[in-house]
N, C-alpha and C positions, 0 to 999 in steps of 0.2 A: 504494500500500500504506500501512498503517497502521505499519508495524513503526516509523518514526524518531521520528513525536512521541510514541510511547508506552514509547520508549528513553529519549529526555530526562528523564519523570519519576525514574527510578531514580538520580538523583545527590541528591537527596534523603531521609534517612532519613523511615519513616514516623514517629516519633516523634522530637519534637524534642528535640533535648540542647544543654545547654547550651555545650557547646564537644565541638566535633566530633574521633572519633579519629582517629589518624595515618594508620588504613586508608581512613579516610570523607575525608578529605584528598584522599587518595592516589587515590583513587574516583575524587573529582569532578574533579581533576587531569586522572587519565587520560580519563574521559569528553569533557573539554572538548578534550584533543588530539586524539581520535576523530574529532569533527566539523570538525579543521583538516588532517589527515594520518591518515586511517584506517590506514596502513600502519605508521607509525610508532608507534600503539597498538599496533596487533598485535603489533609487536615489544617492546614496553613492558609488555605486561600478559603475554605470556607470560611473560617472566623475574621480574615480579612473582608470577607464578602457580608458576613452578618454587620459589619463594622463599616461595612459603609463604602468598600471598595470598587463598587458597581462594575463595569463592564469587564474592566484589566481583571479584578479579584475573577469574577467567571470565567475569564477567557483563560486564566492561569489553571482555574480548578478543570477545565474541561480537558486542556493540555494532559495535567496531571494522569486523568481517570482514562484519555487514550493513550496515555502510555503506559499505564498498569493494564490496557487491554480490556478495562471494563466500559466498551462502545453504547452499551446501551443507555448507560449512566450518563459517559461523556456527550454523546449529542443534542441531549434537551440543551443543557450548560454551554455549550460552544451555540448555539441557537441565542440563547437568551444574549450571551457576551454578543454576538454578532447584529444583532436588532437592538439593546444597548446603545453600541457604536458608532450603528447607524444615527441614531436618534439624537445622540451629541455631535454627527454630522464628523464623526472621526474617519479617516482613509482608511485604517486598517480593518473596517465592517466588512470589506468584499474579504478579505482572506478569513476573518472568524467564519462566513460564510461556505464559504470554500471547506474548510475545517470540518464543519457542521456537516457538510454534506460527505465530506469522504469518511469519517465516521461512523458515518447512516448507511453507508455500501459497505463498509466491514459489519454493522450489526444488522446486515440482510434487508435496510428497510429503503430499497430502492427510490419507493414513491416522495419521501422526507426528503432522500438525497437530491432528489430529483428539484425540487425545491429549493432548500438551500443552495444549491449550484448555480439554478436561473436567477437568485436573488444578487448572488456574487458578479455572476458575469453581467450585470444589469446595470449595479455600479459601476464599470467600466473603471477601475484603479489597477488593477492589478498588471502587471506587464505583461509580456509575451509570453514567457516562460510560466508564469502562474496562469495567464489564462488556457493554456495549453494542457497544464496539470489538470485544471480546472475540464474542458472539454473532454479529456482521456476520462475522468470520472465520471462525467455526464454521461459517454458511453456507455461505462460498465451499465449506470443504472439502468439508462434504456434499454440494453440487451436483456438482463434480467425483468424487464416489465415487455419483452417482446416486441419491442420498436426498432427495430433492424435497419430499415432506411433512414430514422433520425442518427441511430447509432453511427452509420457510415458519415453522415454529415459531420455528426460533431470529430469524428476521427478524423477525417479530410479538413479541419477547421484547428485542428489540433498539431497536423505534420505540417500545413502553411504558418500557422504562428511560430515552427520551432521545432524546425526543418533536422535537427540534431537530434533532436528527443526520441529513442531507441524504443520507450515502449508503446509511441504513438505509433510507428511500423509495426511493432510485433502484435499488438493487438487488431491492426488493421490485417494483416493478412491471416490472424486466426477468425477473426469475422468475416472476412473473404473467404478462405478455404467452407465456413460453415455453411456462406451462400453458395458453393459451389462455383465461386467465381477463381479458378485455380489459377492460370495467367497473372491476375492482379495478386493473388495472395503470393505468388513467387514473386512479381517485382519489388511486394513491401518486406516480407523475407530477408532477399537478397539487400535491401538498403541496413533492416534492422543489424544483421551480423556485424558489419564493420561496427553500429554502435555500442553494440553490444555483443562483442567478441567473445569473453568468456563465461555467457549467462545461461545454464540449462534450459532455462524456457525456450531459445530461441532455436535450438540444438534441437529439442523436443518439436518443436512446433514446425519447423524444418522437415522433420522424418514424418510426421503428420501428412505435409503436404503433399511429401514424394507419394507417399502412400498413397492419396488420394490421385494421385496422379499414376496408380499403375505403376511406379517405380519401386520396385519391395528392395531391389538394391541399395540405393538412393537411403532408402528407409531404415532400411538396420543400419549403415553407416552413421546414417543423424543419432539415433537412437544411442548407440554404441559408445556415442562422443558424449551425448547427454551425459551418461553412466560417468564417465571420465571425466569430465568438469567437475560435477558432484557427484559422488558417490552415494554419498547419505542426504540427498536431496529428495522434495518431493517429484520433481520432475523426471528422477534418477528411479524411483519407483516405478512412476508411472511407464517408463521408455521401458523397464524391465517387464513388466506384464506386460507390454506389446511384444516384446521379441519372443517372450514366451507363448506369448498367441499365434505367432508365427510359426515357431517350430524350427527345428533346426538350420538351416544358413543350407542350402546346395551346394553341391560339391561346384569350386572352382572349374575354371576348360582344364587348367594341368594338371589338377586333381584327376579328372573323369581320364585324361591320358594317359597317368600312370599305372591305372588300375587294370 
């Protein structure tokens, strides 16, 4: 998931001051214990929130409880901080939003995320690179609520903002391969690799395609690599029950000659 590098940005004001307030302190305080003891933000920014800390105190607790993995918790909280933020007319509301929304696709509730996302991208603050973050999740949701043609948009919406971004390819050509559009999903494929050179998924999603393309060659080779990137990966499971669906590898031509 995206939600944690795109948490870090928020201890940062979007405009720079010259000596930072005792809340924006307090902020980046709390955020940095976040990342050392999420539990002990939790309990830190709620009593700064019962005290009066408004958006920052939420937006720190919500930090906190997705990084302790409790997303169901966390996305009411990054919601609340996020419309807060807005309502003080603060810049960093489109990323609480954003937040909110990536959150809400880790705790399965596409239609929340789906929401929070068009709220962030509505604001129009975020740069390229976040709004791009931002449309790759808008994807996920819409795949999981069966919107396929939006999905492709915000994906296609996602490799123009940020043409580098490895897992706007790699998602695009596993949503291409599902439409059965195999041409396009090997040209996103093929861009993803160089981005993403040593990432199992791409390895996996690679032998996928051969697959689907009639190439069982092709296929155990991706799969094979998968394995060897990570071994103890999920994607390394996954490649493993395919080559075992497959069945043993055919004999080689120098094979079949020597025998």
């Amino acid at each position: 998931m995206l939600l944690l590098p795109l948490l870090l940005q928020t201890a940062t004001p979007a405009a720079a001051q010259p000596l930072p307030t005792l809340a924006e302190v307090q902020f980046t305080e709390c955020l940095d214990l976040a990342r050392k003891d999420p539990a002990s933000a939790v309990t830190e920014a709620s009593l700064w929130a019962q005290q009066g800390g408004g958006f920052l105190a939420r937006a720190c607790q919500g930090f906190a409880l997705a990084s302790d993995f409790k997303f169901d918790l966390a996305t009411p909280v990054l919601r609340e901080a996020a419309q807060g933020a807005q309502d003080k007319r603060d810049p960093r509301a489109a990323r609480f939003w954003a937040q909110a929304g990536n959150s809400a696709i880790a705790d399965g509730k596409p239609d929340i995320a789906l929401d929070a996302l068009d709220k962030a991208l509505a604001l129009a603050t975020l740069d390229n690179k976040e709004r791009a973050d931002s449309e790759i999740d808008r994807a996920r949701a819409l795949v999981a609520l069966d919107r396929m043609a939006d999905a492709e948009k915000s994906l296609g919406t996602a490799r123009q903002l940020s043409p580098e971004n490895g897992t706007a390819w790699l998602l695009s050509a596993t949503l291409a391969r599902r439409l059965e559009k195999l041409p396009d999903a090997l040209t996103y494929i093929q861009t993803a690799a160089p981005l993403l050179p040593r990432d199992p998924a791409v390895a996996l999603e690679a032998g996928n395609i051969a697959m689907a393309a009639g190439d069982e060659a092709a296929a155990r080779k991706q799969w094979e690599q998968t394995i060897a990137i990570a071994p103890a990966s999920r994607q390394a499971n996954t490649a493993q029950a395919q080559l075992a669906a497959l069945g043993a590898s055919p004999p080689s031509p120098a094979d079949a000659q020597s025998r």
